[in-house]
VOGU-3710 file (C-alpha; in Angstrom, 3 decimals, decimal comma):
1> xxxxxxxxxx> 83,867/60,726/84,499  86,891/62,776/85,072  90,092/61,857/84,066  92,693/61,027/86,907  96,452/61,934/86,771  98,458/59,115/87,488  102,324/59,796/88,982  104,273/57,170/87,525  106,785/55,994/90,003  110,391/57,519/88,095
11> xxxxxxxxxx> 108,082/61,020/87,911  109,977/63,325/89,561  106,716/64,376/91,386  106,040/61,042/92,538  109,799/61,219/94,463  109,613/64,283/95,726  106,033/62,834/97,474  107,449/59,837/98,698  110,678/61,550/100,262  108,044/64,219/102,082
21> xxxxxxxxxx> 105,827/61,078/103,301  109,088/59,489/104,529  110,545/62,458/106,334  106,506/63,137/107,616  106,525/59,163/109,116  110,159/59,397/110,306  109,155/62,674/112,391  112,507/64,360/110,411  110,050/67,325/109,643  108,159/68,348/112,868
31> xxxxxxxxxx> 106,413/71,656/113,864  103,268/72,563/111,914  105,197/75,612/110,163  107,643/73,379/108,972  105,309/70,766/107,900  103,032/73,334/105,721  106,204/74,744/104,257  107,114/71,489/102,715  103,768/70,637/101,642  103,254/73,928/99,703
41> xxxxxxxxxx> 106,862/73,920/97,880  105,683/70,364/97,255  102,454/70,888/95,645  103,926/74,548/93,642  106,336/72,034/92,314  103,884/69,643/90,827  101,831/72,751/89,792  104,619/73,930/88,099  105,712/70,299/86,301  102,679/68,695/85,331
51> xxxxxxxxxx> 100,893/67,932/82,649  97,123/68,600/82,893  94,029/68,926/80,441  91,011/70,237/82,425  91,377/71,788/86,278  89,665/68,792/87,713  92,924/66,493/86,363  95,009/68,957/88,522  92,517/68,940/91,568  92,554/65,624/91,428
61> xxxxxxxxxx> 96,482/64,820/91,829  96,162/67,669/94,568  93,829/65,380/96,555  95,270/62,034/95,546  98,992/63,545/96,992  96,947/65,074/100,269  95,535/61,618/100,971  99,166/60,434/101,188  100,621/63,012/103,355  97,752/63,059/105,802
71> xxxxxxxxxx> 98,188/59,045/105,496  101,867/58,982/106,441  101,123/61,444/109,811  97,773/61,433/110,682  98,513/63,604/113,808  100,194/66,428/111,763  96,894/68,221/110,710  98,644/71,170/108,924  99,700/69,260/105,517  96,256/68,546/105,029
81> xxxxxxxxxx> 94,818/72,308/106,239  97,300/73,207/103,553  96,175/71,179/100,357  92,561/72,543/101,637  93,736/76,108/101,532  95,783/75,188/98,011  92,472/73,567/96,399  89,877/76,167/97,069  92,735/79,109/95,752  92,850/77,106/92,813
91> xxxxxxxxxx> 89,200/76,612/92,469  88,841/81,032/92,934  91,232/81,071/90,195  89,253/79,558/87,735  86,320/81,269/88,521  87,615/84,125/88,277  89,194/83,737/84,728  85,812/81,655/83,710  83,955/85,207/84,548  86,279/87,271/82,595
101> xxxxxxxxxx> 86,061/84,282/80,049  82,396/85,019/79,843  81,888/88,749/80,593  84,910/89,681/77,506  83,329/91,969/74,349  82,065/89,064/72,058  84,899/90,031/69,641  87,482/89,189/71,444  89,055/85,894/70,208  87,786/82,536/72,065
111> xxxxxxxxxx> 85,036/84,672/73,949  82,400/82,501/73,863  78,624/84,174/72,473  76,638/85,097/75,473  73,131/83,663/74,352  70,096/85,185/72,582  69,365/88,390/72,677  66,253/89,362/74,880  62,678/90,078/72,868  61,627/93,869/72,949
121> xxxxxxxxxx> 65,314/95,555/72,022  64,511/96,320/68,717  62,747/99,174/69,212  61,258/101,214/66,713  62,834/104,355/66,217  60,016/106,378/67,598  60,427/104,220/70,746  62,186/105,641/73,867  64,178/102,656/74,057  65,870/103,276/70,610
131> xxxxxxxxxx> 68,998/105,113/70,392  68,154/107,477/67,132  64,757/108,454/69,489  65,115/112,526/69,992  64,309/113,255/73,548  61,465/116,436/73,932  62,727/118,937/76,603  60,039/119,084/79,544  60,250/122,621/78,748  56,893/124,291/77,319
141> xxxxxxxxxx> 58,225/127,250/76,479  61,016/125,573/73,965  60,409/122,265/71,369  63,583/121,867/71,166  65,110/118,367/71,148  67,178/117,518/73,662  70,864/116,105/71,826  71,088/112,566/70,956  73,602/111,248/74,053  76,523/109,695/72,357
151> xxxxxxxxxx> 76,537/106,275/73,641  80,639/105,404/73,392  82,376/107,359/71,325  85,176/105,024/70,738  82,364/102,744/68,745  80,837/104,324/66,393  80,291/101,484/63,607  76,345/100,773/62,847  74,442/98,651/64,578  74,519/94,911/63,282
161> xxxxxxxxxx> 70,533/94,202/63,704  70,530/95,100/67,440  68,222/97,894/68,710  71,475/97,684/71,244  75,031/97,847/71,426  75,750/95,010/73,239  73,752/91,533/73,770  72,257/91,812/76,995  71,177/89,997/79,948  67,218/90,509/80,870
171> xxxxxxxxxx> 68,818/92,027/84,198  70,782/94,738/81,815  67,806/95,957/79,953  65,703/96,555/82,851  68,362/98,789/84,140  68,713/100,383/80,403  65,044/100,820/80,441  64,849/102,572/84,140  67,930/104,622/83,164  66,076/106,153/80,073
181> xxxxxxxxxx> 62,667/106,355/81,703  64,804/108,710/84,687  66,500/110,430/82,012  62,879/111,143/80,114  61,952/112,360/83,417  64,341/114,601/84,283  65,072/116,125/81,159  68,870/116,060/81,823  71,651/114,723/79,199  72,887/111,068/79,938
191> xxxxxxxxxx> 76,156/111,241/81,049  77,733/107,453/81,386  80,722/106,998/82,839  83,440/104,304/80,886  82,185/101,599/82,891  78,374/101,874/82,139  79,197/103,224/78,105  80,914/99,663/77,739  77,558/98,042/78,304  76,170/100,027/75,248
201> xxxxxxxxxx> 79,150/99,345/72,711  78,723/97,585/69,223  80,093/94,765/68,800  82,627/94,685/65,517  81,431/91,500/64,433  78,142/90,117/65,162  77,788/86,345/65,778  76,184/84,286/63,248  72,669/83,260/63,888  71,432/79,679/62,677
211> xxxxxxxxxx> 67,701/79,879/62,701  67,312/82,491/65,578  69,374/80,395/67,959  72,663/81,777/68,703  75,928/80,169/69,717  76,167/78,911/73,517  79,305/79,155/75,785  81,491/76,133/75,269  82,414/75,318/78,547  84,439/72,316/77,838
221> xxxxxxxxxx> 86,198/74,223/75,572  87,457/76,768/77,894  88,144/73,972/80,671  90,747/72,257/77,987  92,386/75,763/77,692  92,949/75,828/81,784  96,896/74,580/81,502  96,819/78,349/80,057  96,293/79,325/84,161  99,758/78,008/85,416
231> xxxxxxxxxx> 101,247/80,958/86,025  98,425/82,547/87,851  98,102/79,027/90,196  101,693/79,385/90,891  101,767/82,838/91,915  98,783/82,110/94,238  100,660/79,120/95,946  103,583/81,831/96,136  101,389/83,530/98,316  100,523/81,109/100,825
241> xxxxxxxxxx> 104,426/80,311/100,961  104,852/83,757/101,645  102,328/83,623/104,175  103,616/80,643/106,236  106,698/82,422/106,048  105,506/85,467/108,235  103,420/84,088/110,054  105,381/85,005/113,424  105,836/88,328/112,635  102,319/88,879/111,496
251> xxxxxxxxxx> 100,880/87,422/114,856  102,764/89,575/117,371  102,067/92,987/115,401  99,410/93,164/117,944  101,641/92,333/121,463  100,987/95,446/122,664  97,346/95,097/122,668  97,356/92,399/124,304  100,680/92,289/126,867  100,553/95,644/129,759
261> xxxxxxxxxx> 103,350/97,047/131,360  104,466/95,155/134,518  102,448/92,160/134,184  103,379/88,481/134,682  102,963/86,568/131,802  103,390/82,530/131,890  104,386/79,767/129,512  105,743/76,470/128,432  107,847/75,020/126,529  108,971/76,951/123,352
271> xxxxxxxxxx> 107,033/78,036/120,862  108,390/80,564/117,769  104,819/82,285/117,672  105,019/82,941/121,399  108,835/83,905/121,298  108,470/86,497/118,674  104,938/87,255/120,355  107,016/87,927/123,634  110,047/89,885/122,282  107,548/92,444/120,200
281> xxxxxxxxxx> 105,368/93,364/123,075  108,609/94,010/125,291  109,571/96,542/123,048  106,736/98,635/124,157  105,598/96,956/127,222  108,291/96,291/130,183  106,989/92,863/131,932  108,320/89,390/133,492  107,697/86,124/131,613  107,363/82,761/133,852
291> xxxxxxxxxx> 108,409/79,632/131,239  107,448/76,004/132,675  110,741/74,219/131,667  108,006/71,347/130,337  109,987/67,744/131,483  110,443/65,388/129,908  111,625/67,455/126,657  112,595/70,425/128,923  112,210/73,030/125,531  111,300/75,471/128,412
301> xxxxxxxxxx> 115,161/76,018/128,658  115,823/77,171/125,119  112,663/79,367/125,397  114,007/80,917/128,697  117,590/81,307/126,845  115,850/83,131/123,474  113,889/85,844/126,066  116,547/85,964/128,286  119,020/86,780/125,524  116,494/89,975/124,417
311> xxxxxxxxxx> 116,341/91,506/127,183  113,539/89,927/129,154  113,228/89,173/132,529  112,432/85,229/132,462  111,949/82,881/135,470  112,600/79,512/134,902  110,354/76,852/137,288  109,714/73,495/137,081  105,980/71,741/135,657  105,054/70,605/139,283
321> xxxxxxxxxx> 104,837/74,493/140,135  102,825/75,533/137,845  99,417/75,721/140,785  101,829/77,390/143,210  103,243/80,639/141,480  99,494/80,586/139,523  98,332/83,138/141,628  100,883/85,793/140,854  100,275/85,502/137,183  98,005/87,602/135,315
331> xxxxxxxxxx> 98,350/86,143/131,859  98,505/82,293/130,557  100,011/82,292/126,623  100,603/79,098/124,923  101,095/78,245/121,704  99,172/75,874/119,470  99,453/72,240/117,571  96,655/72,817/115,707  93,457/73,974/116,632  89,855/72,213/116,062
341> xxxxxxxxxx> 86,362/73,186/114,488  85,076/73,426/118,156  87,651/75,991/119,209  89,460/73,418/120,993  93,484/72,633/120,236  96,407/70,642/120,390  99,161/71,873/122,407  102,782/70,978/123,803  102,312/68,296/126,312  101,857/70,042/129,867
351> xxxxxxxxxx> 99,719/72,892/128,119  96,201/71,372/129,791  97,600/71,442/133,823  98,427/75,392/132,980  95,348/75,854/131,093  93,231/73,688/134,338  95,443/75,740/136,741  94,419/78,969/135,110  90,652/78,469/135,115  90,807/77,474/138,703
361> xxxxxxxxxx> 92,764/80,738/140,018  90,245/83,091/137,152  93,231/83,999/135,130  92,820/84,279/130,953  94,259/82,060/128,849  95,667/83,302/125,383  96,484/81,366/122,058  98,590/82,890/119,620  98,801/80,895/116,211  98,523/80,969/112,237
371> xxxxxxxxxx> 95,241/80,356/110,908  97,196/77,870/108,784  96,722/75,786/112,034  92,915/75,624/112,042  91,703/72,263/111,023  88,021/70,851/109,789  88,356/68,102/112,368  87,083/67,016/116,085  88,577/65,076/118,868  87,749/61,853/118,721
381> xxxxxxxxxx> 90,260/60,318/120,524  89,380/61,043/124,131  89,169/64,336/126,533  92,257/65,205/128,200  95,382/64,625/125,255  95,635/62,686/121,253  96,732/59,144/120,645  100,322/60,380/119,575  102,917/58,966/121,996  106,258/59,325/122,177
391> xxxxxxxxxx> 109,057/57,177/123,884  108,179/56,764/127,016  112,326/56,037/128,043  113,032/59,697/128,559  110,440/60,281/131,363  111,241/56,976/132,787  115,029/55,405/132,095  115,961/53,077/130,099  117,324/51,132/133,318  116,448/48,058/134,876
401> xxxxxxxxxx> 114,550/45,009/133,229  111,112/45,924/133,292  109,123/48,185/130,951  108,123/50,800/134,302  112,094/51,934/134,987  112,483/48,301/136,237  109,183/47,819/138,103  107,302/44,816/136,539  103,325/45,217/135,058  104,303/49,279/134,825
411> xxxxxxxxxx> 102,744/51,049/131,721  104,119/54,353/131,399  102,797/56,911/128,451  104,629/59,798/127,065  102,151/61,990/124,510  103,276/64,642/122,378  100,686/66,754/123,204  97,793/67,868/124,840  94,152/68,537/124,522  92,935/71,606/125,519
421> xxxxxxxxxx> 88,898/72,367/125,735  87,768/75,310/124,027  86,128/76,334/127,459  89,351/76,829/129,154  90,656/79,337/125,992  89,830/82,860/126,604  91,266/84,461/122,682  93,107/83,127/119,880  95,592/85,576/118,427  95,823/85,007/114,747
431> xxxxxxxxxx> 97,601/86,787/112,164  94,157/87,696/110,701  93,176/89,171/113,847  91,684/88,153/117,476  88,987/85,547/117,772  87,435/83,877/120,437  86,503/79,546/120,343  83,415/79,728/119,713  84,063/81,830/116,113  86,808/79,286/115,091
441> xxxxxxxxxx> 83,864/76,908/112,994  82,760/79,872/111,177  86,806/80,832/110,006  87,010/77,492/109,172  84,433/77,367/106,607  85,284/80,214/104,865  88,549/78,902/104,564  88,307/75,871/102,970  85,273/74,168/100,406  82,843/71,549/101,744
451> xxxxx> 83,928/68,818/99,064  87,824/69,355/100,374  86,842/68,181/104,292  87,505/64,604/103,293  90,252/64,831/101,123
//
């Protein structure tokens, strides 16, 4: 049974959670950028603060505080994409220093003993196998034995009882054994390189052996000593942050690809990926961006304002004409929620009439978005949009007596966004490269661990 970290409620770390489930309930931190920026400087903090015996402590105050954020906004998919990404960086980092833990010289300190040594390496000296074994030259016309290779020169203490230098795996000495039997072959002098010598050094201490069974790695041992990995998980977080952070800049390196000269490009409402997407393509490309002003939060006007003030010529139209000027278009980019395990996504509300009005007039749809965004979940809400409404007063009044704009039994609904069908997405541009729906599952799992789905 593994222990479980328990945030006391004047920990400092048990605040700064509360405050971030708060401001995540409240809606004070929207946009999935912003949210997985808060959740990472969150979790580096408690990282950084806490107290922790074995990595599965830590791991499990990671998922405990994940539960919690994806609690308090169940719609904002990118705090939990985010303790995924954290937890299986974490989990790489122990690996890692568990290999090195294991795969050290046995005299280094704390290196735990590999295990027995396999039968058949102590060779008799008139056995190829043995090192002090004088290889004939295939030569008839000279006996003269071929030079004893020198097997690391920077060990040259005796062998401790060993017919090798090193303890080796059964995998080891069959490559030992083919590398001598080629060598007895050939007639040439072994020449190892530093990397292959190092599997034939003596150890300067041999490990003690109780009758014929030798130490075993003490795995527990080296899980206690894992608070000694703080740094490393903290500069690994750093890199995420730093990640998130460029994220805009990393998706439009490849505008030009994507954006030719003089075509018509449409979106809606304003997105910072599709902005900076936009504004690096127009330094190459010379084109004429459409923006849907997208009623009833109408951020199509601050997006037409950012192009306009670059440089580009934008063209400001209303949601209703989105079938009408569809025709003239020859590109659809929108920008992304969060995007599904089917290839499907969550967009700004009025993303699925463009994306409905592009299929119908043949024109391709583009996505560009963080892989941050991609989440191990499904819709399961319903087709067209998610079960996250807004206030319905700003599409309808606040006038008049009735709920409908003061029409009685009127039910009006505002969503924040809609659902898009991976059929009707042509490409997702990511800042790890182009991908099309279907591929999105496949990112997904190598992003994040099985056991970390459910958090």
């Amino acid at each position: 049974m593994v222990a479980q970290i328990v945030l006391k409620s004047n920990d400092p770390n048990a605040r700064l959670t509360e405050a971030l489930c708060t401001s995540l309930r409240r809606r004070q931190i929207v946009g999935s950028r912003n949210v997985a920026l808060a959740t990472a400087a969150l979790i580096q903090n408690v990282v950084r603060s806490v107290k922790y015996s074995t990595i599965d402590e830590l791991l499990g105050l990671i998922k405990v505080i994940g539960r919690k954020l994806v609690e308090a906004s169940p719609k904002e998919l990118a705090s939990g994409n985010i303790i995924r990404r954290i937890l299986r960086l974490i989990r790489e980092e122990y690996r890692a220093a568990a290999v090195a833990h294991v795969s050290a010289p046995p005299s280094a300190p704390s290196t735990p003993y590999l295990g027995p040594t396999t039968p058949g390496l102590h060779a008799p000296s008139t056995h190829y196998l043995s090192n002090e074994f004088q290889f004939p030259s295939p030569s008839s016309s000279s006996n003269r034995p071929l030079p004893t290779p020198t097997l690391g020169s920077s060990h040259s203490h005796s062998q401790v009882g060993f017919g090798f230098d090193r303890q080796t795996s059964l995998s080891n000495f069959v490559a030992m054994r083919h590398s001598r039997a080629q060598l007895e072959r050939s007639g040439s002098v072994l020449d190892l390189s530093a990397s292959t010598s190092s599997l034939f050094t003596t150890p300067t201490r041999a490990p003690s052996v109780d009758n014929g069974v030798m130490p075993t790695i003490d795995a527990e041992e080296f899980m206690r000593q894992s608070g000694k990995l703080k740094p490393v998980l903290i500069q690994a977080i750093e890199e995420v942050v730093g990640e998130l952070e460029t994220t805009h800049e990393d998706v439009a390196k490849g505008a030009r690809e994507h954006i030719h000269s003089s075509e018509v490009i449409l979106t809606i409402g304003h997105s910072k990926t599709v902005e900076a997407f936009l504004k690096q393509a127009f330094r190459d490309r010379k084109f004429t961006v459409i923006v849907a002003e997208s009623a009833p939060s109408y951020l199509g006007h601050s997006m037409s304002t950012a192009l306009s003030s670059a440089g580009i010529p934008v063209l400001l139209v209303p949601d209703s004409s989105l079938h009408a000027i569809m025709p003239r278009i020859t590109k659809v980019i929108l920008g992304a929620h969060s995007v599904l395990a089917n290839g499907g996504l969550f967009a700004l509300s009025g993303s699925l009439s463009a994306a409905l009005a592009a299929r119908a007039h043949s024109k391709p749809v583009v996505v560009t978005t963080g892989q941050f965004k991609f989440a191990p979940a499904w819709n399961l809400y319903h087709e067209y949009s998610a079960v996250d409404f807004q206030s319905p007063g700003a599409a309808i009044g606040y006038d008049g007596a009735g709920g409908g704009g003061g029409v009685e039994n009127a039910e009006a609904v505002n969503p924040y966004f809609d659902y898009i069908r991976p059929e009707l997405i042509n490409l997702f541009v990511t800042n790890e490269g182009d991908h099309s729906p279907s591929y999105i599952y496949r990112l997904i799992k190598e992003a994040y661990d099985d056991e970390d789905v459910e958090l």
